[in-house]
C-alpha positions in Angstrom: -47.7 12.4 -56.7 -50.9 12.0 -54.1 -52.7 15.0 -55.1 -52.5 14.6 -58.8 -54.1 10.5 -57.8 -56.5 12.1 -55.6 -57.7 14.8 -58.1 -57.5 12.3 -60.8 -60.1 10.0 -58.5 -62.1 12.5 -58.2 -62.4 13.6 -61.7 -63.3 10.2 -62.5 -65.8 10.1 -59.5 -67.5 13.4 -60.7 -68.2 11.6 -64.0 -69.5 8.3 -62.8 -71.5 10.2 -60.3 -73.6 12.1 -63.1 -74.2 8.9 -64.9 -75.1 7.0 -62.3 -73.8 6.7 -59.1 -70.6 5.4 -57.6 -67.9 7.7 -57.0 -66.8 6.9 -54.2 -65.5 3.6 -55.7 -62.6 5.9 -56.6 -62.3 8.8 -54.4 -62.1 6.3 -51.2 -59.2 3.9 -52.6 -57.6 6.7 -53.8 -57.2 8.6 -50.7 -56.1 5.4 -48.6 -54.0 4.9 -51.3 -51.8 8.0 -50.5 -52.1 7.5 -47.0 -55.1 9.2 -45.9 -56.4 7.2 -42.8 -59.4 4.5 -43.9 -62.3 7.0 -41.4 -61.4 10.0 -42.6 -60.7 9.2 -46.1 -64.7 8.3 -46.5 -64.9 11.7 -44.4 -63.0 13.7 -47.2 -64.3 11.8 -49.8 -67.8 12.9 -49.6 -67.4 16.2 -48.4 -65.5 16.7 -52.0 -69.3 15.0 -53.5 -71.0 17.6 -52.0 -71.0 20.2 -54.4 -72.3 17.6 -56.8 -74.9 16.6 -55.1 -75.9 20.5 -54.5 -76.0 21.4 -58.1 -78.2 18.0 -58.9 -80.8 19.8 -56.8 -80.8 22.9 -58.3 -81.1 21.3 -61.8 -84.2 18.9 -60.8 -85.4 21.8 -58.4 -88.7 21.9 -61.0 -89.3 18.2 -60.5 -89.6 17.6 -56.4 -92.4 16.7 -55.2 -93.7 15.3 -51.3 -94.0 11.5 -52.0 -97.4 10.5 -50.7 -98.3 10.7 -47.3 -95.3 13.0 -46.3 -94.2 16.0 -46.7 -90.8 17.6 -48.1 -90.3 19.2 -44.6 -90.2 15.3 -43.4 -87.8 14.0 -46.1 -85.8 16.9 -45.1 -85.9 15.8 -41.5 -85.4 12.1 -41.8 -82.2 12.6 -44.1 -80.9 15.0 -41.7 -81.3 13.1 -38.5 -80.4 9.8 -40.4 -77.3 11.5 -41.7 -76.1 12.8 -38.6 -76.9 9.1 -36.9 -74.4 8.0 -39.6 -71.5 10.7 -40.0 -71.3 10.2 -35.6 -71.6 5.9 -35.8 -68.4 6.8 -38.8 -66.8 8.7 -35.9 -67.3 6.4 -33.4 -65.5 3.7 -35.5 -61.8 3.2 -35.1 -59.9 2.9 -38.6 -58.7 -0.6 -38.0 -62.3 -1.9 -37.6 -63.5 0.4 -40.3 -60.5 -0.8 -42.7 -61.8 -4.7 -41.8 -66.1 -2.8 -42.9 -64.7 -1.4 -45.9 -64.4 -4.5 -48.1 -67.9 -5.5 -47.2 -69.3 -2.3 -47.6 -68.1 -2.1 -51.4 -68.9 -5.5 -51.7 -72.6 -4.8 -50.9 -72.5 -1.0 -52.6 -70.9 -2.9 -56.1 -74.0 -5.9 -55.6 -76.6 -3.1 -55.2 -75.5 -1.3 -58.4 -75.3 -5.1 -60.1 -78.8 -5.3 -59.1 -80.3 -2.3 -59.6 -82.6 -2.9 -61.9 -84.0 -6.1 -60.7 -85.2 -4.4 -57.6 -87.1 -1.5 -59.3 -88.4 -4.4 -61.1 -89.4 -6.4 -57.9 -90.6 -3.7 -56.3 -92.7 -2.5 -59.3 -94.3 -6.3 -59.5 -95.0 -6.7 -56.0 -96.1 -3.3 -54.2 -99.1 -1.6 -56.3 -99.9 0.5 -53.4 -98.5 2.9 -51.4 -96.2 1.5 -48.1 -95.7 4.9 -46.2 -94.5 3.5 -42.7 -92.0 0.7 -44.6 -91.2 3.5 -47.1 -90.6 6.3 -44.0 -88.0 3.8 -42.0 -86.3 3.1 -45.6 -85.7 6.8 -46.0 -84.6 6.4 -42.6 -82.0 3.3 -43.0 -80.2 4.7 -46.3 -79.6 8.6 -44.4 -77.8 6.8 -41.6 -76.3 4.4 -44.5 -75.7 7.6 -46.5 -74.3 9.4 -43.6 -72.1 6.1 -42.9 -70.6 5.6 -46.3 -72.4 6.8 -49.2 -71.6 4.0 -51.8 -74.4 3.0 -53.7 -76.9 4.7 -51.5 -78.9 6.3 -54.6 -80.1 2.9 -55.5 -81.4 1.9 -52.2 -82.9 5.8 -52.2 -85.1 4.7 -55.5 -86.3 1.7 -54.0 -87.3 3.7 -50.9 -89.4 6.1 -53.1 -90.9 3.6 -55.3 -92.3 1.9 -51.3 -93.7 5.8 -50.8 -95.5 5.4 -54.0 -93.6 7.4 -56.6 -93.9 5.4 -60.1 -92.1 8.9 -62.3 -88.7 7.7 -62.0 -87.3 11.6 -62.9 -89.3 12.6 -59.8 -88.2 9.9 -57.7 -84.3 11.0 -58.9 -85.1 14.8 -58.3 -86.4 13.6 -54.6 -83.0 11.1 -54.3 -81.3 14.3 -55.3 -82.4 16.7 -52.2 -82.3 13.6 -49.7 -78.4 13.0 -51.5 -77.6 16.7 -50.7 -79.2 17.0 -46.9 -78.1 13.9 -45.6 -74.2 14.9 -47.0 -74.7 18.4 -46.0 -75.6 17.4 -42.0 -73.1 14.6 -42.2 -70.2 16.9 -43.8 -70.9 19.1 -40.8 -70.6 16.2 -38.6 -66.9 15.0 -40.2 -65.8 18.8 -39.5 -66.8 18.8 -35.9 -65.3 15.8 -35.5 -62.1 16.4 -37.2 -62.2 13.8 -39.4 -61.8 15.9 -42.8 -58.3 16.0 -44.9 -59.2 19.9 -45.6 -55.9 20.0 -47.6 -57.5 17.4 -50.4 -61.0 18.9 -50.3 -61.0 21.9 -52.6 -59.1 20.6 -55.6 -60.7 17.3 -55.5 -64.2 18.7 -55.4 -63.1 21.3 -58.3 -62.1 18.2 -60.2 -65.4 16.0 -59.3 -67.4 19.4 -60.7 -65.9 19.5 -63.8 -66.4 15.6 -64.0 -69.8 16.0 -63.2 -70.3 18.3 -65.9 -68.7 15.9 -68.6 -70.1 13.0 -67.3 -73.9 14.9 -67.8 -72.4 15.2 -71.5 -71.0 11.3 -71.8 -73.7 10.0 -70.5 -76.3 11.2 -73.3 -74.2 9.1 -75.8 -73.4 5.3 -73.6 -76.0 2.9 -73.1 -77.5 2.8 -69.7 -76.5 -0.7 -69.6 -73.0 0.0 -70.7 -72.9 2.6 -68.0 -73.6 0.3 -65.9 -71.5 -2.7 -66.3 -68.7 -0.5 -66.6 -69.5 1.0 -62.6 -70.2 -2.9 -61.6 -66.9 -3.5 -63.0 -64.8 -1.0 -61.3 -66.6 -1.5 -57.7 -65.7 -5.3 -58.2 -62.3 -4.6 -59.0 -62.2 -2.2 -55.9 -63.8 -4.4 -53.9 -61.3 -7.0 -54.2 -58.4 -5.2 -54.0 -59.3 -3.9 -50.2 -60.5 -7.9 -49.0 -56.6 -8.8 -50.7 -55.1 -6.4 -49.0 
């Protein structure tokens, strides 16, 4: 029964992650769950993403754009050196410490999503002017987040672009996109190196996050955003506080 979970967790992933974020909610429990060791069950789990996050670029290829003050070349380079900073600090972590991170890390990945839209809010209020140097070490901070665990990272990614200045929030998406897809593809390469990928779970998981991610595109032209949403809050809650009980 653990691939059926494990493609079923992905499925589900690939759906939430076209709508808005937060598959690895599912895809992480779910491997633990069938007893997938805690490190390399974050390692698997985005290396199945990955695909994902590759065709979001190529569909929003028409709407990246340098932020101001930087160029794409140094997006590129911040979100590969910050995701290989991360995948090697995951590495570097023993699974009984990163089993006691976990909890905590969905905890704050579940309270980021909660508050998504106050931030774009607070950030929209308070900065009126571009912040490159803040808004450079922010790209910085969510690749090595990214690279760490990738749970809610597209939110922090937003508020990183809105400090560099971009107000269009389909071009800061398209940017969140290719920094999504480098910082995954360097870490991915990382996990392999380091042996800490379940190869046997990858390719039918990542078939079944594809085809999630194509529905979800569909599903998510018909929910509310807020409905969306709550229903991603609710499951990262739930998630949450069935790792701190166990």
């Amino acid at each position: 029964m653990d691939l059926p979970i494990v493609v079923a967790a992905a499925l589900c992933g690939g759906v939430i992650n076209a709508l808005a974020g937060g598959g690895s909610f599912l895809t992480l429990p779910a491997l633990v769950f069938t007893g997938v060791p805690p490190v390399m069950a974050n390692a698997t789990g985005t290396t199945t993403l990955l695909p994902g996050y590759l065709a979001s670029v190529w569909g929003s290829r028409d709407l990246i754009r340098a932020p101001h003050g930087m160029t794409l070349l140094a997006v590129i380079a911040l979100g590969a050196l910050g995701g290989s900073l991360g995948a090697s600090l995951l590495l570097l972590t023993s699974n009984d410490a990163f089993s006691a991170i976990v909890p905590w890390l969905l905890l704050f990945a579940t309270g980021l999503f909660a508050l998504g839209p106050r931030i774009h809010r607070a950030l929209s209020t308070r900065f009126s002017h571009r912040h490159s140097l803040p808004g450079r070490l922010s790209v910085l901070a969510v690749s090595i987040y990214g690279g760490y665990f990738a749970g809610g990272m597209g939110i922090v990614m937003l508020a990183a672009f809105r400090l560099l200045g971009v107000d269009d929030l389909n071009l800061a998406n398209a940017l969140k996109n290719l920094l999504s897809a480098v910082l995954t593809v360097i870490a991915v390469t990382v996990y392999a190196i380091g042996g800490a990928i379940a190869w046997g779970e990858v390719l039918p998981m990542a078939i079944a996050a594809s085809i999630g991610g194509m529905a979800g595109a569909k599903i998510g032209r018909r929910l509310p955003p807020a409905v969306l949403r709550a229903g991603i809050v609710a499951v990262g809650a739930l998630t949450t506080v069935v790792f701190f009980v166990d």
